[in-house]
TORKEDO-58124 format. One line per 2 residues: number of its first residue (from 0); their letters; for each residue z, x, y of N, C-alpha, C. Coordinates in nm, 4 decimals. Layout:
% residues N
NUM) a) Z/X/Y/Z/X/Y/Z/X/Y; ...
//
This chain:
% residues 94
0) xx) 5.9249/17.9266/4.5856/6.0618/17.8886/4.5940/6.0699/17.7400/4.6237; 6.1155/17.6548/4.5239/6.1800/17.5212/4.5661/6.3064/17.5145/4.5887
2) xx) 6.2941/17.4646/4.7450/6.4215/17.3719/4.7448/6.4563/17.2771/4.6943; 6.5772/17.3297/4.6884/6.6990/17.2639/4.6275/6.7572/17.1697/4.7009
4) xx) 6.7189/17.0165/4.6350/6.8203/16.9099/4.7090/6.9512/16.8912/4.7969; 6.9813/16.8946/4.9146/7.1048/16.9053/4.9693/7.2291/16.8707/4.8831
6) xx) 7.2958/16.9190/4.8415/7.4195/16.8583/4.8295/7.5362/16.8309/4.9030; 7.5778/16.7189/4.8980/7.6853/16.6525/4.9741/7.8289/16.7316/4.9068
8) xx) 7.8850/16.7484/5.0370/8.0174/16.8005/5.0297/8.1058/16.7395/4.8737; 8.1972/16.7964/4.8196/8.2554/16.6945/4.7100/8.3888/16.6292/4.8138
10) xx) 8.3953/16.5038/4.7194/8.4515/16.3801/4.8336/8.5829/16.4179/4.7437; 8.7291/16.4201/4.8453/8.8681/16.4343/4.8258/8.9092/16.3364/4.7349
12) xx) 9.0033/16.4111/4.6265/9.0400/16.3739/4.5165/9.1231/16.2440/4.5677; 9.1417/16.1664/4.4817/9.1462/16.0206/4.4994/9.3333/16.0200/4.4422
14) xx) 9.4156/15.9907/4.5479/9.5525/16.0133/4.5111/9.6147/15.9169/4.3751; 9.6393/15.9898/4.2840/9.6817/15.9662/4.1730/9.7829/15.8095/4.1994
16) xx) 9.7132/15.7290/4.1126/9.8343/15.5697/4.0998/9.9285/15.5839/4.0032; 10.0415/15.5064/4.0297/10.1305/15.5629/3.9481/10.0776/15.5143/3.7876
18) xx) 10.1722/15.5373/3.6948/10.0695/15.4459/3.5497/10.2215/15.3336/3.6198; 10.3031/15.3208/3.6020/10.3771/15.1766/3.5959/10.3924/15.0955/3.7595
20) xx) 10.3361/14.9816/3.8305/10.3721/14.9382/3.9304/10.5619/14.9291/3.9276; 10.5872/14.9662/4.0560/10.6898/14.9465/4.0945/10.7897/14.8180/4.1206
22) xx) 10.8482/14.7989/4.0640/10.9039/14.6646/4.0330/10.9595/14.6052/4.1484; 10.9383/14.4661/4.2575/11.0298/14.5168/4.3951/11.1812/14.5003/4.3762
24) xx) 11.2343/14.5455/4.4364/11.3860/14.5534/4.4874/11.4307/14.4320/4.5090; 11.5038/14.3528/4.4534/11.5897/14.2234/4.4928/11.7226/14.2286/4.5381
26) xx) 11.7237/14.2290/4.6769/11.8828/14.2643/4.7365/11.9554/14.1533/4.7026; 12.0660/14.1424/4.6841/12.1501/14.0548/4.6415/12.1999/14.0069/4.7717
28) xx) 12.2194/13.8402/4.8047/12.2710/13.8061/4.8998/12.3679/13.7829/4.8534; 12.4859/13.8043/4.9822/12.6424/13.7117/4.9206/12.6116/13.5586/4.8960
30) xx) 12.6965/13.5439/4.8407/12.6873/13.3852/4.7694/12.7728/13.2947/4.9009; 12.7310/13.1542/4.9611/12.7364/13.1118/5.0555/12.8706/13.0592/5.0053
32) xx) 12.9609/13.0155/5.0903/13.0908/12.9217/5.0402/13.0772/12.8295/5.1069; 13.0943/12.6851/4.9917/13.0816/12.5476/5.0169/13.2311/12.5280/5.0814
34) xx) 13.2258/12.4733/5.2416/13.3404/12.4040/5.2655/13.3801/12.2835/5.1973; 13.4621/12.2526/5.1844/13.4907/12.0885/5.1080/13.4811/12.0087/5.2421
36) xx) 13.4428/11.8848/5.1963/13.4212/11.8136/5.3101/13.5167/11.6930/5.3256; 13.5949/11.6077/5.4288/13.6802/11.4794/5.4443/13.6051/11.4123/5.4004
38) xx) 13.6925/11.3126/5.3436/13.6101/11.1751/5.3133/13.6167/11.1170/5.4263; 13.4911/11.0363/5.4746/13.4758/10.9717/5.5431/13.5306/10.8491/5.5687
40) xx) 13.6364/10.7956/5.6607/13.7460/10.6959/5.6664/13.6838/10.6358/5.7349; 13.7068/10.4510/5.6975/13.6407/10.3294/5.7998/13.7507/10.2942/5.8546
42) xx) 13.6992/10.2397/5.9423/13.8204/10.1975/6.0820/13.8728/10.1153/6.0237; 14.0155/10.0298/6.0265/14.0495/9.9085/5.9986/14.0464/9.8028/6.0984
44) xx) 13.9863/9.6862/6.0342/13.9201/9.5687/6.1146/14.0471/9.5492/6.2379; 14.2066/9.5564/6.1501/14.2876/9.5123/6.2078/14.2991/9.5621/6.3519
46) xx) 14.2703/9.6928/6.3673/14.3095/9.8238/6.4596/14.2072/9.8071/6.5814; 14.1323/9.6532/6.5878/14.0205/9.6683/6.6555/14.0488/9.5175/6.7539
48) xx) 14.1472/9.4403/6.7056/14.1931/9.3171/6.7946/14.3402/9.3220/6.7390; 14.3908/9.2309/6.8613/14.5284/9.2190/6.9559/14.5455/9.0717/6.8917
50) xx) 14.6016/9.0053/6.8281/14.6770/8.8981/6.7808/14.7691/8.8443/6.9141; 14.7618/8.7350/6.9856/14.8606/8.6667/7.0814/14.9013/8.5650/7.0844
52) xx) 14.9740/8.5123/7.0059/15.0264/8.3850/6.9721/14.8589/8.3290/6.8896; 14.7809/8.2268/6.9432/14.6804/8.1594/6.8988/14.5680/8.2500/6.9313
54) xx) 14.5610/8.3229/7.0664/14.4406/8.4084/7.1097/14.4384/8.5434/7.0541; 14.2560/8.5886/7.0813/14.2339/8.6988/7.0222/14.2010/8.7866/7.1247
56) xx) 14.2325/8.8823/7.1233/14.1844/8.9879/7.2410/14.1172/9.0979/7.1375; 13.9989/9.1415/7.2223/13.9240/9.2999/7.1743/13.9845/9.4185/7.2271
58) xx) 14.0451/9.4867/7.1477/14.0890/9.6105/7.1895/14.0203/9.7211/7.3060; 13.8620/9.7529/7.2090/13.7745/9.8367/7.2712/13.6237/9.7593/7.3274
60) xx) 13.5584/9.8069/7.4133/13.4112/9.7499/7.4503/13.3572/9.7106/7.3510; 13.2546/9.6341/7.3793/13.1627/9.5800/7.2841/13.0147/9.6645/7.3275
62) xx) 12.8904/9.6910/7.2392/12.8080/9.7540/7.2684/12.7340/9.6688/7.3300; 12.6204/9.7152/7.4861/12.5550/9.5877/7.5798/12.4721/9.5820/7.4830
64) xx) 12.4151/9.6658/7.4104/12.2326/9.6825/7.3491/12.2716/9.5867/7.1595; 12.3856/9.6147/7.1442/12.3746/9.5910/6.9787/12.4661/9.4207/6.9917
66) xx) 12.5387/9.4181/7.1018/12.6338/9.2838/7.1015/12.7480/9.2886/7.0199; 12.8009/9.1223/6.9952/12.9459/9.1379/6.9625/12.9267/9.1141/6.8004
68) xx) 13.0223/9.2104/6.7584/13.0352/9.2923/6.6579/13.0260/9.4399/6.6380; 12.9762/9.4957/6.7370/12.9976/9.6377/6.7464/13.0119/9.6877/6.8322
70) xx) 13.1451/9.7370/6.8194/13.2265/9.8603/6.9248/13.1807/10.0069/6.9492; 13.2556/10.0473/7.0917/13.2100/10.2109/7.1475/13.3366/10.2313/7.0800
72) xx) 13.3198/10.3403/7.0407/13.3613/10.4352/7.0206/13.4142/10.5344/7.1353; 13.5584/10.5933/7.1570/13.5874/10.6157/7.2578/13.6304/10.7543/7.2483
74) xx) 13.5504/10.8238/7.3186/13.5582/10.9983/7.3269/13.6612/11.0588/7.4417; 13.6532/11.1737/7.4448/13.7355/11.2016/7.6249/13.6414/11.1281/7.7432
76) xx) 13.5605/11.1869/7.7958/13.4912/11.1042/7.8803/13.3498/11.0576/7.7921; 13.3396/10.9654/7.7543/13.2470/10.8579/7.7010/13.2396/10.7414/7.6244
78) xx) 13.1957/10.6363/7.6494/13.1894/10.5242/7.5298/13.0777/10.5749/7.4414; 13.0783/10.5298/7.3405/12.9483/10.5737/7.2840/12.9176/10.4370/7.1262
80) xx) 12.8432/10.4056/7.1334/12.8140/10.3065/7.0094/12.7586/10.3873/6.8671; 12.8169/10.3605/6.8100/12.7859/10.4505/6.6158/12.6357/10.3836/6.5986
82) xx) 12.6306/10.2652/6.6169/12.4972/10.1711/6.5485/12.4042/10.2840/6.6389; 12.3867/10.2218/6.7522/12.2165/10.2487/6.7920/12.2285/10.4004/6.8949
84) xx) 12.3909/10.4270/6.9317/12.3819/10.5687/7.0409/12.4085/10.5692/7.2034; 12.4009/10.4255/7.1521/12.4202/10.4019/7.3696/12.5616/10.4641/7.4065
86) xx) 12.5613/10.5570/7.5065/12.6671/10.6279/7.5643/12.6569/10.5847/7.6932; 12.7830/10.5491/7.7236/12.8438/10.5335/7.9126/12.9654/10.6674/7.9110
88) xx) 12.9541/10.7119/8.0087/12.9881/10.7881/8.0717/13.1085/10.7316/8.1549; 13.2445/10.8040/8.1436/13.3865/10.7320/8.2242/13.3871/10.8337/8.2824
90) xx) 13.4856/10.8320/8.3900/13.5367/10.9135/8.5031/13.6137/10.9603/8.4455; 13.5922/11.1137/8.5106/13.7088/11.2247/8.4142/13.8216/11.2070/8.4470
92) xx) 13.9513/11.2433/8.4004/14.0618/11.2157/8.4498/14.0752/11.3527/8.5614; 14.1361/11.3367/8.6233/14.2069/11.4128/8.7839/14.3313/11.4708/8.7152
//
């Protein structure tokens, strides 16, 4: 009598692939809505000095860091300069 080579268990059927890959799903996002935007308005030079007979007066601060030619900009409590950012801080009103 020869033995007979062990045989190994048979190995579990191998789960069927589909024949066509599955295409993925593309959810549709809502479409974003563009606000319209202001045009951006420049100050008028005029709106920035005081005319007095011969003299000139400056309306608003001048910036310490950028000098004369550019004004703060005046918030509720803050100066603030457009050019470079320097903000001072005013006392709130009471």
């Amino acid at each position: 009598m020869s033995k007979a080579p062990a045989k190994a268990p048979p190995a579990p059927p191998a789960p069927a692939a589909p024949a066509e890959p599955a295409a993925p799903v593309e959810e549709k996002k809502p479409e974003k809505k563009v606000k319209p935007k202001a045009p951006k308005r420049r100050i008028q030079v005029y709106k920035l000095y005081k005319v007095e007979g011969e003299s000139l007066s400056r309306l608003r601060k001048e910036c310490p860091r950028c000098g004369k030619g550019y004004f703060m900009a005046q918030h509720g409590n803050r100066l603030t300069c457009g050019h470079c950012g320097y903000t001072t801080y005013t006392k709130a009103h009471a």
